[in-house]
C-alpha positions in Angstrom: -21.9 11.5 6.4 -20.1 14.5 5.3 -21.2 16.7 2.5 -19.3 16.7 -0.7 -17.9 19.5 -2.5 -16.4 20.3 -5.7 -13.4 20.4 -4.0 -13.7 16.7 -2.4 -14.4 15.6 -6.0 -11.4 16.6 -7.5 -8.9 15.4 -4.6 -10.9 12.0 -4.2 -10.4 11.8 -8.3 -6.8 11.9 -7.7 -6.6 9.6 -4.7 -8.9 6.7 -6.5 -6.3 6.9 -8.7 -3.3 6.4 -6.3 -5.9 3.9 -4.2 -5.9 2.0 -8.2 -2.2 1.8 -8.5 -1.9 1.1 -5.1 -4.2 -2.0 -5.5 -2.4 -3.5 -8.4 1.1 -3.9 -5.9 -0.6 -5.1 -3.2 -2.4 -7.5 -5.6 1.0 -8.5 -7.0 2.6 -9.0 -3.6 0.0 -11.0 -2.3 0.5 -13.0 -4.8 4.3 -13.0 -4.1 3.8 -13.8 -0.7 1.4 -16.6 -0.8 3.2 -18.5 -4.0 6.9 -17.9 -3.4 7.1 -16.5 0.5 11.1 -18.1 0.5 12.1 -15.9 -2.6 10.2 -12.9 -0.9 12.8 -13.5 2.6 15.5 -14.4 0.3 14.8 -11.1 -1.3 14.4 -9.4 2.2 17.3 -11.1 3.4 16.0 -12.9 5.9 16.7 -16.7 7.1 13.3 -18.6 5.8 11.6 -21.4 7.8 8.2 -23.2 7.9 7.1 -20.7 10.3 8.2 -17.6 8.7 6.8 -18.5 5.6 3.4 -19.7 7.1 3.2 -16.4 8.4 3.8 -15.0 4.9 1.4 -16.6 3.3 -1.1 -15.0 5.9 -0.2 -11.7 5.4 -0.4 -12.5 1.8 -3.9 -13.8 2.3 -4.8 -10.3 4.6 -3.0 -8.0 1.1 -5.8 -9.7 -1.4 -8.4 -8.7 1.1 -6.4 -5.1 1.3 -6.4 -5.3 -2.6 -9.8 -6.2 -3.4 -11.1 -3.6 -0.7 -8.6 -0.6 -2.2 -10.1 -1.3 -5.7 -13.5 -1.5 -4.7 -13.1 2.0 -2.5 -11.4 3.5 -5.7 -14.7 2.7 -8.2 -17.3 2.5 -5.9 -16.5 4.5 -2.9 -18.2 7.9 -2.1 -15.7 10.4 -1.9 -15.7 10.8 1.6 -14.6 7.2 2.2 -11.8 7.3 -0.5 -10.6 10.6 1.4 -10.6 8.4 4.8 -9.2 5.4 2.9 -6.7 7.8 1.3 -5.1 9.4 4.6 -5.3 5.9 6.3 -2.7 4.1 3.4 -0.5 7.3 3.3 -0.2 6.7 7.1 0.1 2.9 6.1 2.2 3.6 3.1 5.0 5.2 5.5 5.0 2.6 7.9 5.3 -0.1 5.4 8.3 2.3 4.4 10.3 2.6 7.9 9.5 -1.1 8.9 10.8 -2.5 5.5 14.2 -0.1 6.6 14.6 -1.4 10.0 14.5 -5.2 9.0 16.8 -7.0 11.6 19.5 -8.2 8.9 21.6 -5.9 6.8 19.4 -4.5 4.1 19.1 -5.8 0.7 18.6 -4.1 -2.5 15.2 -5.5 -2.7 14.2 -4.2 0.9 15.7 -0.8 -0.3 13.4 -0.9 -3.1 10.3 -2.1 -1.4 10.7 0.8 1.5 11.2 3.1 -1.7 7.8 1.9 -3.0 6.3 2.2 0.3 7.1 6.2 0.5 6.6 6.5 -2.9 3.2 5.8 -2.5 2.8 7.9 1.0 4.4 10.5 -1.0 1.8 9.6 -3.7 -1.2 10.1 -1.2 0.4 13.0 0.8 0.1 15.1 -2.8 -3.6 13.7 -3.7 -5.1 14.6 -0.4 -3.0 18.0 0.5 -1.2 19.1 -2.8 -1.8 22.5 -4.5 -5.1 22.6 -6.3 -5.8 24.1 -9.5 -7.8 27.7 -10.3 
């Protein structure tokens, strides 16, 4: 376990708080995903089926564990682990990003929006963990 500094204080601060916000859209797309998965390809632009939206519902399942466990790293976490936790969802954040942009159907305005949201919150991360500090 690594030793924390005054330093790793005030850059975890900032990523609990992007790890928070973070938790709240997950939370809400889970939710999406398990209630409504044929809206969600609608949105996406993707033909829906049984299967598809079984698998939905899955990866909705997986986001409420993703969600619970970001909110719990956020308030509970040491700041070492919401560091790690912080460089692993602005790695996951991006790819959420780029995979939303190369769907296999012309893209929507809602998959625009979503990969915007995905960088937004790399982006979000990127500046928490590696941004200017203060004096």
């Amino acid at each position: 376990m690594g030793k924390s500094t005054t330093s790793n204080r005030s850059q975890s601060g900032s990523v609990r708080f992007v790890l928070r916000a973070g938790s709240i859209v997950f939370g809400l797309s889970a939710i999406a995903l398990i209630a409504a998965p044929g809206v969600f390809n609608a949105f996406l632009g993707l033909a829906t089926g049984p299967d598809l939206e079984w698998a939905l519902r899955m990866i909705g399942v997986t986001l409420v564990a993703l969600a619970g466990n970001m909110f719990s790293v956020s308030t509970r976490g040491s700041d070492e682990s919401v560091l790690f936790s912080g460089r692993v969802m602005l790695l996951s954040a991006f790819a959420l990003g780029v995979l939303t942009l190369v769907l296999p159907v012309p893209l929507t305005w809602f998959a625009i929006a979503y990969a915007v949201v995905g960088f937004a919150f790399s982006g979000a991360y990127a500046v928490a963990l590696f941004g200017t500090k203060g004096p």
